[in-house]
Backbone and ligand atoms as CSV (ligand in chain L), in Angstrom:
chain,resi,resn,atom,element,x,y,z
A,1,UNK,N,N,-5.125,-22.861,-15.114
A,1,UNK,CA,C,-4.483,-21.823,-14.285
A,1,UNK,C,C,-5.442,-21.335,-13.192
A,2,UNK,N,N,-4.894,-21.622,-11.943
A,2,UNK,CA,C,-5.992,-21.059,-10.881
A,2,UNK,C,C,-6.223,-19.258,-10.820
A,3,UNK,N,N,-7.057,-18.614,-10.232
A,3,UNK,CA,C,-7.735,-17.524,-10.810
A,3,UNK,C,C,-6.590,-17.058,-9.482
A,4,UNK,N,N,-5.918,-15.576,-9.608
A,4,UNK,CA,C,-5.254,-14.828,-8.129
A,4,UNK,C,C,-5.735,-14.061,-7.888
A,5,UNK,N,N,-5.571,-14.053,-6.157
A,5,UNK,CA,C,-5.811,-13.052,-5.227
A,5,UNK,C,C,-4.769,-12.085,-5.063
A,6,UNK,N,N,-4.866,-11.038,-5.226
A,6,UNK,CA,C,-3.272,-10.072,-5.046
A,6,UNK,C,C,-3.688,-9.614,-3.473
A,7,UNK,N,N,-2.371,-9.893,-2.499
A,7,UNK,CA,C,-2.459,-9.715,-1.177
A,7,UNK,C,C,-0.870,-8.554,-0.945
A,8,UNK,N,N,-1.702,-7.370,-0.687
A,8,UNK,CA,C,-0.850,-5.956,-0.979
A,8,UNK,C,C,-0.690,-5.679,0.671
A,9,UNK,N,N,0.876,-5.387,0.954
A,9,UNK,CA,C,0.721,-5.012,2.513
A,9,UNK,C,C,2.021,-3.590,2.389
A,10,UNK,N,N,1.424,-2.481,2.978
A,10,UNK,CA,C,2.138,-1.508,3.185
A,10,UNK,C,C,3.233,-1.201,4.206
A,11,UNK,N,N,3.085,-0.017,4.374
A,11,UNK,CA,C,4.783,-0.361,5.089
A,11,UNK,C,C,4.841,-0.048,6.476
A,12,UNK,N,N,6.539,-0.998,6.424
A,12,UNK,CA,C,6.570,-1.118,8.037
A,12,UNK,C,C,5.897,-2.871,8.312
A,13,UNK,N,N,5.088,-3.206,7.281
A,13,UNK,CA,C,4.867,-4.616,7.757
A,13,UNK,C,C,6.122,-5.449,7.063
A,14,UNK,N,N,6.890,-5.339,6.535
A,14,UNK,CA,C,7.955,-6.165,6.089
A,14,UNK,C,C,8.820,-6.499,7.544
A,15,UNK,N,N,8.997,-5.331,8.669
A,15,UNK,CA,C,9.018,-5.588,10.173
A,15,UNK,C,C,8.429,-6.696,10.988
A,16,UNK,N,N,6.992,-6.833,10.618
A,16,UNK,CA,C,6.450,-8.144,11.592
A,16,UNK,C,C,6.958,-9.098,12.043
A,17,UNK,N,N,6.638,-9.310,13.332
A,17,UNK,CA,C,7.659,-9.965,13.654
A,17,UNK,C,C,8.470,-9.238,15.100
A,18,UNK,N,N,9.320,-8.274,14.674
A,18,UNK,CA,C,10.282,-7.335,15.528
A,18,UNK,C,C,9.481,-6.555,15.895
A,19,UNK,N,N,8.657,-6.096,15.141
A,19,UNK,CA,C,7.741,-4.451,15.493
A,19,UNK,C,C,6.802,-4.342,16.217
A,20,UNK,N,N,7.066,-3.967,17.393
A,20,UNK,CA,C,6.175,-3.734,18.344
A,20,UNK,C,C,5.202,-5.429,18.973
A,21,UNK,N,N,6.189,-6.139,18.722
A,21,UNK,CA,C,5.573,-7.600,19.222
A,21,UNK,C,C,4.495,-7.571,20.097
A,22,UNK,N,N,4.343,-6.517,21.105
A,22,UNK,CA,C,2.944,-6.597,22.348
A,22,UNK,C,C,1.843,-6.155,21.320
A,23,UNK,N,N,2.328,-5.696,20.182
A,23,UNK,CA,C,0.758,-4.988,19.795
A,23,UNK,C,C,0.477,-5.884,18.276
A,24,UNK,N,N,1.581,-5.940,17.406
A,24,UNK,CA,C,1.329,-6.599,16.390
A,24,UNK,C,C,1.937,-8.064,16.363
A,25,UNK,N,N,1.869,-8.726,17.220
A,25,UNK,CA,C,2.589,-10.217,17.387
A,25,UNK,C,C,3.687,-11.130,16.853
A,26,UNK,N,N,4.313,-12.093,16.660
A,26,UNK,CA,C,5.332,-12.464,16.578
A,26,UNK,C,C,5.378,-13.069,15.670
A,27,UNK,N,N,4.282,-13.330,14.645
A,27,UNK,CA,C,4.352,-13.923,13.395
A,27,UNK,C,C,5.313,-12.978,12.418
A,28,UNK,N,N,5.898,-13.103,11.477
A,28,UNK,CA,C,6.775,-12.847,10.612
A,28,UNK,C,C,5.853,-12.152,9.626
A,29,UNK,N,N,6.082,-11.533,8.213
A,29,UNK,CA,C,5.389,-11.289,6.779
A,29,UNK,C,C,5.438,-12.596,6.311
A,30,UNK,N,N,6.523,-13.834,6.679
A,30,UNK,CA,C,6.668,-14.547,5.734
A,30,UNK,C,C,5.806,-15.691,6.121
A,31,UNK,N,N,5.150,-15.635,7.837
A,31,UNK,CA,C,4.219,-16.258,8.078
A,31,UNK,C,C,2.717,-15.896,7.371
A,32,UNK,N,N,2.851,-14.920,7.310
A,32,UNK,CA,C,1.409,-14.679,6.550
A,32,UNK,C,C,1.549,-14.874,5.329
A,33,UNK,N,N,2.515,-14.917,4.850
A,33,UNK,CA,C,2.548,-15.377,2.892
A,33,UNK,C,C,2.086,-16.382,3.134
A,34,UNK,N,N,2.866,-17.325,3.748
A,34,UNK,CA,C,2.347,-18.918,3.653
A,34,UNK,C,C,1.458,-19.130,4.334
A,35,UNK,N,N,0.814,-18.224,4.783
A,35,UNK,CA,C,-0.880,-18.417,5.466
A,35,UNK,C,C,-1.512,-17.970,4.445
A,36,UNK,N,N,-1.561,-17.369,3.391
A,36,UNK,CA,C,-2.270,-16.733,2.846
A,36,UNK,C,C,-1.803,-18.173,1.419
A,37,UNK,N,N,-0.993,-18.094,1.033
A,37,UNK,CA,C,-0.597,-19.327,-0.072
A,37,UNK,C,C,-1.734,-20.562,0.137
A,38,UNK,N,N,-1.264,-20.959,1.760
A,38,UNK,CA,C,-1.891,-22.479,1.883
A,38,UNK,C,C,-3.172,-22.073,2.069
A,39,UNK,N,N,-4.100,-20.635,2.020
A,39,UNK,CA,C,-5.514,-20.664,1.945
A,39,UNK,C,C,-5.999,-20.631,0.864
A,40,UNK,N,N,-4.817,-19.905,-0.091
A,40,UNK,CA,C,-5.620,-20.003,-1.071
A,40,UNK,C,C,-5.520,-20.846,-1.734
A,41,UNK,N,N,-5.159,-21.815,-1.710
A,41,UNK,CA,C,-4.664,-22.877,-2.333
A,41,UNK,C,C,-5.899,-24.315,-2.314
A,42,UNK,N,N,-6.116,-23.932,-0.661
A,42,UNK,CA,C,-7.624,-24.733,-0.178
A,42,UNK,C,C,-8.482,-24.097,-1.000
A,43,UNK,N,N,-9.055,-23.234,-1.703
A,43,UNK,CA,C,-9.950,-23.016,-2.461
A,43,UNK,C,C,-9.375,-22.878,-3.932
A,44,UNK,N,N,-8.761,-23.148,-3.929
A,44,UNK,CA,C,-8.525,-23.315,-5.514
A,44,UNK,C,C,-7.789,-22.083,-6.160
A,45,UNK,N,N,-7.061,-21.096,-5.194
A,45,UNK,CA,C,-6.644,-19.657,-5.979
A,45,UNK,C,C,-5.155,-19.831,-5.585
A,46,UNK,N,N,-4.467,-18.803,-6.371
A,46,UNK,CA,C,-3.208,-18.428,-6.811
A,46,UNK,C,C,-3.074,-17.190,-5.556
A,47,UNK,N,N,-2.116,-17.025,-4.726
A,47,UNK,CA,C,-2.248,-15.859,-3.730
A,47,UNK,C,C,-0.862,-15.078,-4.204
A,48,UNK,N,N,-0.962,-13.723,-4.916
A,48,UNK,CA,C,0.431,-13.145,-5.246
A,48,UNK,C,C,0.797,-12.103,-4.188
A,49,UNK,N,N,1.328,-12.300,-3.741
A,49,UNK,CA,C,1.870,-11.475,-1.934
A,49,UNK,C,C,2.938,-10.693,-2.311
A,50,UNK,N,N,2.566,-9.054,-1.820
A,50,UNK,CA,C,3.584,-8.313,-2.159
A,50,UNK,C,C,3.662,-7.089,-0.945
A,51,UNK,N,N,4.743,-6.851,-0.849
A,51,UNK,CA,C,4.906,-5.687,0.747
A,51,UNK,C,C,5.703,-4.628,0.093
A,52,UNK,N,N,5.201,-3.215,0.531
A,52,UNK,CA,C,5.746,-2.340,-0.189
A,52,UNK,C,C,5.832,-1.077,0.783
A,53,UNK,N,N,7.030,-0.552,1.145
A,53,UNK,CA,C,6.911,1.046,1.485
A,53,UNK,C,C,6.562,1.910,0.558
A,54,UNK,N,N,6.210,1.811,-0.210
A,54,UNK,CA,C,6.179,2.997,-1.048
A,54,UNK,C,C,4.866,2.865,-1.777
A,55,UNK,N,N,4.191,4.435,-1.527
A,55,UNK,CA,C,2.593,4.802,-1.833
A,55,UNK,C,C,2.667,4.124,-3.401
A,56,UNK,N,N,3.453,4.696,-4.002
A,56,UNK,CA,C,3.406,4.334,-5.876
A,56,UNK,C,C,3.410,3.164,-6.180
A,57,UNK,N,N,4.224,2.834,-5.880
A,57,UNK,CA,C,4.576,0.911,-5.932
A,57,UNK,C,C,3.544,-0.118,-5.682
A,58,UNK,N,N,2.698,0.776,-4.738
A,58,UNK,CA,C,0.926,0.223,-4.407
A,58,UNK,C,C,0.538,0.212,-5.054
A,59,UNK,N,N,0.150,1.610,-5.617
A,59,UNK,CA,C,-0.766,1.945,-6.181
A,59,UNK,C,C,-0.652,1.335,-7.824
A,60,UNK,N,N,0.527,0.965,-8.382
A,60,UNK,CA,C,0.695,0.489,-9.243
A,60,UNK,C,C,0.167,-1.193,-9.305
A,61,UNK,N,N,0.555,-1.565,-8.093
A,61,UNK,CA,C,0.663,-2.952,-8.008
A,61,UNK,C,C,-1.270,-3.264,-8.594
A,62,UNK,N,N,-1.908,-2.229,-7.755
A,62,UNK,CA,C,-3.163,-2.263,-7.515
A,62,UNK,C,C,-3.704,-2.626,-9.577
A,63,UNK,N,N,-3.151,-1.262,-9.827
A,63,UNK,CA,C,-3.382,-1.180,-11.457
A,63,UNK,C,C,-3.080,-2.868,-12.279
A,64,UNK,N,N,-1.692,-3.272,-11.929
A,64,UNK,CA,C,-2.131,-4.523,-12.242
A,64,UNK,C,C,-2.769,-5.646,-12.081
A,65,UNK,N,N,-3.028,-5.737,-10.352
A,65,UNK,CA,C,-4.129,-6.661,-10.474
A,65,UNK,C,C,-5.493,-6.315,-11.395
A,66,UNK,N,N,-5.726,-4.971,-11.469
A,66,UNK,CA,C,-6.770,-4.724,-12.205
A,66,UNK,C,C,-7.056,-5.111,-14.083
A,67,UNK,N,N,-5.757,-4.626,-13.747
A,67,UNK,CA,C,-5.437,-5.215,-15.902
A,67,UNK,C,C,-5.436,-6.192,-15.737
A,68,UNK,N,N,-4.837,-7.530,-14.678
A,68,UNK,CA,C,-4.704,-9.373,-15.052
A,68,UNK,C,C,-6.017,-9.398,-14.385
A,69,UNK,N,N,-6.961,-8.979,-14.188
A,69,UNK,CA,C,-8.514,-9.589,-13.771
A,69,UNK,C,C,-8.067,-10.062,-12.699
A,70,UNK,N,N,-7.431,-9.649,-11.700
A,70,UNK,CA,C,-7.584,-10.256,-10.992
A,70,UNK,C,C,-8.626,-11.185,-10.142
A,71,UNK,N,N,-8.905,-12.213,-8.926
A,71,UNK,CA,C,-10.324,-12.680,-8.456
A,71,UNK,C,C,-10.435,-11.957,-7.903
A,72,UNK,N,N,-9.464,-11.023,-6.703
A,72,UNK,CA,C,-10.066,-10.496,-5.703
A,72,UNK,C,C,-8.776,-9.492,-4.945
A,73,UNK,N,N,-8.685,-8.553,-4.027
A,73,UNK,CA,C,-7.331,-7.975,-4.207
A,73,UNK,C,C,-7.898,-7.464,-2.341
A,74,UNK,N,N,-7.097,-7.745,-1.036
A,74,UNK,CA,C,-6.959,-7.898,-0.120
A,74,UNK,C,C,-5.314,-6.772,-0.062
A,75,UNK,N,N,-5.913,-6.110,1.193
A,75,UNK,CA,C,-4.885,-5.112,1.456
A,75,UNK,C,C,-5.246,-4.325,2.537
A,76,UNK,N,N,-3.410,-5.137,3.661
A,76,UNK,CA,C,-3.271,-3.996,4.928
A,76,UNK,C,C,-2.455,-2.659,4.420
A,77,UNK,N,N,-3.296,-1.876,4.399
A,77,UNK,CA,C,-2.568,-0.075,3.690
A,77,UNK,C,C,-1.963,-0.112,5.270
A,78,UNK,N,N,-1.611,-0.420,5.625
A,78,UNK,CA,C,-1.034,-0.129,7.096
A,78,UNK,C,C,-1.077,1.112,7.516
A,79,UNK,N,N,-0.067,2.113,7.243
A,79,UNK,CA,C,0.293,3.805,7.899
A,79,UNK,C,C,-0.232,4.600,6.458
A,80,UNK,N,N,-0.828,3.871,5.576
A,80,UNK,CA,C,-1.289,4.432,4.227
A,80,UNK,C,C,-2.934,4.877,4.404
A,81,UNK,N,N,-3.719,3.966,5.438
A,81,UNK,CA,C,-4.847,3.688,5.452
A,81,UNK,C,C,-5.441,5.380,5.740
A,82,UNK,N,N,-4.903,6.000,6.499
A,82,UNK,CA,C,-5.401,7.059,7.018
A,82,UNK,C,C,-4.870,8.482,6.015
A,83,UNK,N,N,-4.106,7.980,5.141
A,83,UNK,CA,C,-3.553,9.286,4.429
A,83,UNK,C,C,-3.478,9.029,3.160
A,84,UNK,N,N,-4.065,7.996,2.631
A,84,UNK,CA,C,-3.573,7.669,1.044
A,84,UNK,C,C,-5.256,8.032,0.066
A,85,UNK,N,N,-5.285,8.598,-0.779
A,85,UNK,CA,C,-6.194,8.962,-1.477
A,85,UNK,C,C,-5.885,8.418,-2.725
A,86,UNK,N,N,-4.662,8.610,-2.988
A,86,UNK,CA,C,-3.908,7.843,-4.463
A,86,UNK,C,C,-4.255,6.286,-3.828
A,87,UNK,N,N,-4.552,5.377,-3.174
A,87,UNK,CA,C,-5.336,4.228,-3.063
A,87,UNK,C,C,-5.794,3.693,-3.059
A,88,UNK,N,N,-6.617,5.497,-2.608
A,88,UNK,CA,C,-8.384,4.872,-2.453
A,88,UNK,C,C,-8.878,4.700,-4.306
A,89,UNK,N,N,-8.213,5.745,-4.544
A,89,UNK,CA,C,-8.734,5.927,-6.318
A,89,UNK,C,C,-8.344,5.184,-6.689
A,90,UNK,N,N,-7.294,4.405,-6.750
A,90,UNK,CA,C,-6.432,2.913,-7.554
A,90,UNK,C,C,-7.649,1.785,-7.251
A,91,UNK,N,N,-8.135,2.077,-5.585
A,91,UNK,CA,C,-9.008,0.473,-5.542
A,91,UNK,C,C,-10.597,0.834,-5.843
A,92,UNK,N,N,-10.679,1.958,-6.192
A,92,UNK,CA,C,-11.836,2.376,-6.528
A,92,UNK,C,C,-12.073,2.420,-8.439
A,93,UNK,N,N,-10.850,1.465,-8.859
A,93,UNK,CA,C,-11.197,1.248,-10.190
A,93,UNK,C,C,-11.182,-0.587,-10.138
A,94,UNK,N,N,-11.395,-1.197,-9.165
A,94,UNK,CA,C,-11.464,-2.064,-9.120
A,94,UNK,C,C,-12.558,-2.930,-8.909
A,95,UNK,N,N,-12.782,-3.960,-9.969
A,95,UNK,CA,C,-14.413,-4.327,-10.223
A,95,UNK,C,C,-13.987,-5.489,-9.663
A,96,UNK,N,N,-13.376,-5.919,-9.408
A,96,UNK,CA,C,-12.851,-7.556,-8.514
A,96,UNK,C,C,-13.233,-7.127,-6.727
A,97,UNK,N,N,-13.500,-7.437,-6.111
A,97,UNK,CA,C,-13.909,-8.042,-4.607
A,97,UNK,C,C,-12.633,-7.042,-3.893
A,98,UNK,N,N,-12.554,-6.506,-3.041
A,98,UNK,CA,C,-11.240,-5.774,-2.603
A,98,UNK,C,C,-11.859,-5.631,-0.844
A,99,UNK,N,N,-10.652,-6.435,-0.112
A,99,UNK,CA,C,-10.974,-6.189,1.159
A,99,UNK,C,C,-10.073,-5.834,2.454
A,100,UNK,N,N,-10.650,-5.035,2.912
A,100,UNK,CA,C,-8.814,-4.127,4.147
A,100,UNK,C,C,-8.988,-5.425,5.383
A,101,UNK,N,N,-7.882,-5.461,5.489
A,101,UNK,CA,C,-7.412,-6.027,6.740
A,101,UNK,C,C,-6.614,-5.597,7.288
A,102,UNK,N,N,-6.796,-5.195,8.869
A,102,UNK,CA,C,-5.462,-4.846,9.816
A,102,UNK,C,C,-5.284,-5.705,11.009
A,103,UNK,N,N,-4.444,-5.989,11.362
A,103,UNK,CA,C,-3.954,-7.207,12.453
A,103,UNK,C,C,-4.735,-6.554,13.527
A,104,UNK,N,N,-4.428,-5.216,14.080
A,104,UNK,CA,C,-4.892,-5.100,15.137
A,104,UNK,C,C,-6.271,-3.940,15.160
A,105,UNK,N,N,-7.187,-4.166,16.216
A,105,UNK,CA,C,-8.167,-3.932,16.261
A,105,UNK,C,C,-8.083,-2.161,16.394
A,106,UNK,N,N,-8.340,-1.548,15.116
A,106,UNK,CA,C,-7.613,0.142,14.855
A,106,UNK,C,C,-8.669,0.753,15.789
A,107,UNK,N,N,-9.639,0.729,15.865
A,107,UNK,CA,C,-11.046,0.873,16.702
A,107,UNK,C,C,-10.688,1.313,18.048
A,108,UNK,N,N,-10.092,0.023,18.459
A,108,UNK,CA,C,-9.393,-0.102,20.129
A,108,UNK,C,C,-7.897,1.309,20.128
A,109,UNK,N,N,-7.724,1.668,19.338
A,109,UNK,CA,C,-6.168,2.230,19.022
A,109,UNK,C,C,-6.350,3.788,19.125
A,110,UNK,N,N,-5.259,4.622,18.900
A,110,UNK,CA,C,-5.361,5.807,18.398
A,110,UNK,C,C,-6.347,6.490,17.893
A,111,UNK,N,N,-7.128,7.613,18.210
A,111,UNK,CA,C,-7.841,7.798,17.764
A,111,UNK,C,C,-7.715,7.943,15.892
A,112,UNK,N,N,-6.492,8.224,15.822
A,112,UNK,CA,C,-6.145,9.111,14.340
A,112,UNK,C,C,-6.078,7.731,13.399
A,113,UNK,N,N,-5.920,6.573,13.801
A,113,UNK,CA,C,-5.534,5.205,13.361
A,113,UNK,C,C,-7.679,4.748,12.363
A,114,UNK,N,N,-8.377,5.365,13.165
A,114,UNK,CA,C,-9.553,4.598,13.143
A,114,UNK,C,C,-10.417,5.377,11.346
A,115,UNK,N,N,-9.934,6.643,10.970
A,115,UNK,CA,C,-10.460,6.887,9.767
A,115,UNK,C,C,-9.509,6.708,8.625
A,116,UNK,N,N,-10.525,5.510,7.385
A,116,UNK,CA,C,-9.657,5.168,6.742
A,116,UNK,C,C,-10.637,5.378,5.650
A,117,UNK,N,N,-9.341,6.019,5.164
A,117,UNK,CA,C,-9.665,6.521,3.403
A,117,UNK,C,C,-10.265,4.590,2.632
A,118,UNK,N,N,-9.370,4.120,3.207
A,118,UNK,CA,C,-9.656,2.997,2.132
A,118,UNK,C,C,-10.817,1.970,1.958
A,119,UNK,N,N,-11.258,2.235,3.187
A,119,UNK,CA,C,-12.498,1.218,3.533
A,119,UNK,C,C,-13.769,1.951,2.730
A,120,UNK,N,N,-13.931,2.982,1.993
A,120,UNK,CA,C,-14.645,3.548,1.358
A,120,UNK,C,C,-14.461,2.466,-0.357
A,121,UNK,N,N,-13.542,1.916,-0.337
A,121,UNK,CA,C,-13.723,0.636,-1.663
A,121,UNK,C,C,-13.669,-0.767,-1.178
A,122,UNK,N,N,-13.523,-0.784,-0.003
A,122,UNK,CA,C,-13.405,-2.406,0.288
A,122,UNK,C,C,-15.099,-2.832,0.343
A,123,UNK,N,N,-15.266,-4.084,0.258
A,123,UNK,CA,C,-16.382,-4.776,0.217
A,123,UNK,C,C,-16.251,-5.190,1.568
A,124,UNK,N,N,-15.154,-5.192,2.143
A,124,UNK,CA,C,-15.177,-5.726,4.060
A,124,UNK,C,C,-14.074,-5.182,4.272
A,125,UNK,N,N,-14.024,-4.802,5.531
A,125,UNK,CA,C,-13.192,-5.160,6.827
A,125,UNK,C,C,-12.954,-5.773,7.732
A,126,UNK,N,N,-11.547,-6.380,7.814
A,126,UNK,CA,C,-11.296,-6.907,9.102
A,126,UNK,C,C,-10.164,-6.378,10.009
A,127,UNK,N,N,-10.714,-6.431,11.243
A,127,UNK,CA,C,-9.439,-5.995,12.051
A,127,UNK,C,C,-9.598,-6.594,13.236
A,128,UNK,N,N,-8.765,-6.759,13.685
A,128,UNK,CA,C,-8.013,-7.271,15.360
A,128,UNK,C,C,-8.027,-8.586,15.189
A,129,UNK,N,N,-8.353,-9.443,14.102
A,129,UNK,CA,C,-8.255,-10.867,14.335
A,129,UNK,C,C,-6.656,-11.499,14.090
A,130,UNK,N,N,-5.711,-10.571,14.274
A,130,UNK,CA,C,-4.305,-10.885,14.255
A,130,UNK,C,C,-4.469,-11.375,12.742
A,131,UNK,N,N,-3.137,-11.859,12.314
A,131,UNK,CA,C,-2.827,-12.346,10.934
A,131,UNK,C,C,-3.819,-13.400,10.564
A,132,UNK,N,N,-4.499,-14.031,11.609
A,132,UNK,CA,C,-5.917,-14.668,10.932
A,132,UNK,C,C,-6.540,-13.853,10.001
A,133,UNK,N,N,-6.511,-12.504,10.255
A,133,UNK,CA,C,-7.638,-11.585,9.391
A,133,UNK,C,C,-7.321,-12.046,8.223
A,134,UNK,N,N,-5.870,-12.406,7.910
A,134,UNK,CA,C,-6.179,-12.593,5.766
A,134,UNK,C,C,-6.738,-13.639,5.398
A,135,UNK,N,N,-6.260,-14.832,6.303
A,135,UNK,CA,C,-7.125,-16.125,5.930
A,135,UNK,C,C,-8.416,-15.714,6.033
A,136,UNK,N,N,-9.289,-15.363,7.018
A,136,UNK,CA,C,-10.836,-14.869,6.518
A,136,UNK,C,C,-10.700,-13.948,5.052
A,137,UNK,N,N,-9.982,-13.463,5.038
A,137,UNK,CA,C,-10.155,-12.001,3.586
A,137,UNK,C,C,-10.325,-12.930,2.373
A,138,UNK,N,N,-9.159,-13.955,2.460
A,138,UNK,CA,C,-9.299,-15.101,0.893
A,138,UNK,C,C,-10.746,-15.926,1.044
A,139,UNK,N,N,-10.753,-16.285,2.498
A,139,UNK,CA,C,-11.726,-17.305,2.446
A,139,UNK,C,C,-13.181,-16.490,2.372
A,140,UNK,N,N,-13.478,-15.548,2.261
A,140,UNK,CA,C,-14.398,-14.132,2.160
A,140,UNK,C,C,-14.436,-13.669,0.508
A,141,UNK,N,N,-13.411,-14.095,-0.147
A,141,UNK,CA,C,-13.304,-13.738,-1.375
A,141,UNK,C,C,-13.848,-14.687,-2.536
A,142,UNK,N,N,-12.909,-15.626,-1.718
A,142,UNK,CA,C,-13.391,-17.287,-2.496
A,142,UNK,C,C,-14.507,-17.897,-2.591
A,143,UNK,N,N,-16.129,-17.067,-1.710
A,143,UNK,CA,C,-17.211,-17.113,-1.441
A,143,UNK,C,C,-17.429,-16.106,-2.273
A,144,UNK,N,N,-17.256,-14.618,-2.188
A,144,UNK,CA,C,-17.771,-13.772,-2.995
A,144,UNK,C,C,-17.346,-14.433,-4.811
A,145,UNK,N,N,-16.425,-14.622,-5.252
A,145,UNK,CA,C,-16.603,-15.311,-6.381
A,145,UNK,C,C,-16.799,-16.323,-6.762
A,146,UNK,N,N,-17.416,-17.318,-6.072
A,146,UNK,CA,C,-18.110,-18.580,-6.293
A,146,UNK,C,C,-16.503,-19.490,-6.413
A,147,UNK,N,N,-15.495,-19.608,-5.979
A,147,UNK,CA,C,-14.279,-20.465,-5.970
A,147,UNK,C,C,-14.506,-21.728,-5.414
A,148,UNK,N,N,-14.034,-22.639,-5.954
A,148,UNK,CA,C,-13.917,-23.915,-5.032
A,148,UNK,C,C,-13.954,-24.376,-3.656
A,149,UNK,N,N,-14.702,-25.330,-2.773
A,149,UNK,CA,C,-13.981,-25.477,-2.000
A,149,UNK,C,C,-13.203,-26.385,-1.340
L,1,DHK,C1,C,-0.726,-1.714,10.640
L,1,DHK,C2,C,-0.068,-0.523,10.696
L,1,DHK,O1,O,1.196,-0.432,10.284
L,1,DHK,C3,C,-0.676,0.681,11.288
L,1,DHK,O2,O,-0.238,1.852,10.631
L,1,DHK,C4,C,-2.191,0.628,11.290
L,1,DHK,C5,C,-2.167,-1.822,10.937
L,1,DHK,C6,C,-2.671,-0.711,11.823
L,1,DHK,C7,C,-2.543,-3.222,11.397
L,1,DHK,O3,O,-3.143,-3.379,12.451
L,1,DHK,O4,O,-2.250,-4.174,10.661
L,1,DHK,O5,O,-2.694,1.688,12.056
């Protein structure tokens, strides 16, 4: 059984695609599943992809990657990143590799966009590299736990 990555995306990204195309681009969610599938797949992992509006439903999801051991647990908190504390504490019980990714470069953005509760448990960040960012996050993970390549 290959070891999984749980790849958690908050809300409003189930939109990608339609939403705001000049800023977050024209790839789909369902393009990044199968970007994220066929990476992890090149290293030898299981990628379980899940999109959620809802803070709880995260934060739960989070709890189980933590109970199945997960390898490693990757997550755009999207509109969560800046207001979720119930997140930060869910990924702050997490002894597996945990890393934020946001499509677009939050830095360059809003000022209110750029402080994030969550990057206080990630082992990295990535942002502005468009939906590339998750393929680096697995392939970043799959190094931090010694995975195949
Ligand atoms: C996605 C969102 O939905 C925003 O709330 C964040 C992030 C940025 C992204 O770039 O993926 O501010």
């Amino acid at each position: 059984m290959p070891k999984t990555i749980y790849v958690l995306n908050g809300p409003n990204l189930n939109l990608l695609g339609s939403r705001e195309p000049e800023i977050y681009g024209r790839a789909t969610l369902a393009d990044v599943e199968k970007l994220c599938r066929t990476t992890a797949d090149r290293h030898g992992l299981a990628a379980e992809f899940r999109q959620s509006n809802h803070e709880g439903e995260i934060v739960d999801w989070i709890q189980q990657a933590r109970a199945e051991k997960a390898a490693g647990l990757i997550i755009n908190p999207a509109g969560y990143t800046t207001t979720s504390v119930a997140i930060l504490d869910a990924l702050l019980t997490m002894e597996a590799p945990v890393i934020e990714v946001h499509i677009t470069n939050i830095h360059r953005r809003e000022q209110f966009r750029r402080r994030s509760y969550i990057s206080q448990a990630a082992r990295a960040v990535i942002c502005g590299c468009g939906i590339d960012g998750y393929a680096l996050a697995i392939t970043a993970i799959a190094a931090m736990v010694g995975a195949k390549d």
